[in-house]
Structures are given as C-alpha cells and as structure tokens.
N, C-alpha and C positions, 0 to 999 in steps of 0.2 A: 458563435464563439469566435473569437479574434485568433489569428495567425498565433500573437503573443501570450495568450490565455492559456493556449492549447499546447504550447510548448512548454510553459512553467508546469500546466497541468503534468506535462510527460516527467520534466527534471522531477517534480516533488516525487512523483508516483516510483522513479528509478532509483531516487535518493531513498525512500522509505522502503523499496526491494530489498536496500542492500542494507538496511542498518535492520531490517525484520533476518536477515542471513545472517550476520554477527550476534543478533540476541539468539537466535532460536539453533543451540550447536544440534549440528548430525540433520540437517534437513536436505542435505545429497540432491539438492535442484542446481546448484553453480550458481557461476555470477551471472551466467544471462539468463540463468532460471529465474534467480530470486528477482532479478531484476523489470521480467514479463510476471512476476506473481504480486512484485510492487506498483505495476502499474493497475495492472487489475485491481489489488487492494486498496490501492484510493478509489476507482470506481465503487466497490463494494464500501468501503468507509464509506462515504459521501452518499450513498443511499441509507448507510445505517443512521448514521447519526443524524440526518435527514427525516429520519421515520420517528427517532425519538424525540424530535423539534430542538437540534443543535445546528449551529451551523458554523464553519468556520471561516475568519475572517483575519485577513493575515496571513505570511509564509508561515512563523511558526505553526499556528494553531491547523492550516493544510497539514503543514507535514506529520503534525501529529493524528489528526486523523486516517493521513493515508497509513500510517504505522499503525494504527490500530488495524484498520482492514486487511494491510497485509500480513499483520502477525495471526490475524484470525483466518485469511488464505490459507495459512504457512502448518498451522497447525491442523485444519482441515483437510490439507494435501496429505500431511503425514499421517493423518489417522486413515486416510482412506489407501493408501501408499501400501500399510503394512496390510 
C-alpha cells in the first residue's frame, strides 16, 4: 500500500467517524473517539462488504462504505457500553 493509499484510507476512515457521530446522537465517544471508531469502521466496512462480494471504487462509494462500518462500530459500542 502506497504512502498516498494509506493516507486517503485514514482521511475517509476520519471523515466517516465523524459524520457516524452527527447521525448516531448520545454515542458519548467525542471527536477523537468517533474519530478512532471511523477509522476502524472502514477496516470493518471494507471486510464486510468484501465478504458479500461488493466492493468500492471511488471516494464516494469509500466513504460510504466506511459509514457503514462505522455506524455499525458505533452502535455495537453502545449496545455493549450500556
């Protein structure tokens, strides 16, 4: 993976932390929470929709993936949280 792969990968993954923290209200992680919960959530996106033979190509369709994994983080965090 290139220097420049790996850094778009981090923006997407931070960019989709924080837009999974404006959808999902009361998830009490902050901004540098949701932010390590969006980077994870594109690793996790990107294995799911992986597994179901999707794959994404382009920034949008990234970032929507990575939103996906991380609103599915976000809400696994908080089920396990309470």
């Amino acid at each position: 993976m290139s220097v420049e792969a790996l850094v778009l990968f981090l923006l997407v993954g931070l960019a989709a932390g924080w837009l999974s923290g404006l959808l999902v209200k009361g998830s009490g992680f902050g901004l540098t929470g949701n932010l390590i919960v969006g980077v994870i959530g594109a690793i996790l996106g990107a294995f799911v929709f992986r597994l179901i033979g999707l794959s994404a190509h382009g920034l949008l369709a990234q970032l929507i993936c990575a939103l996906v994994g991380a609103l599915a983080l976000t809400y696994l965090l908080r089920f396990v949280k309470k």
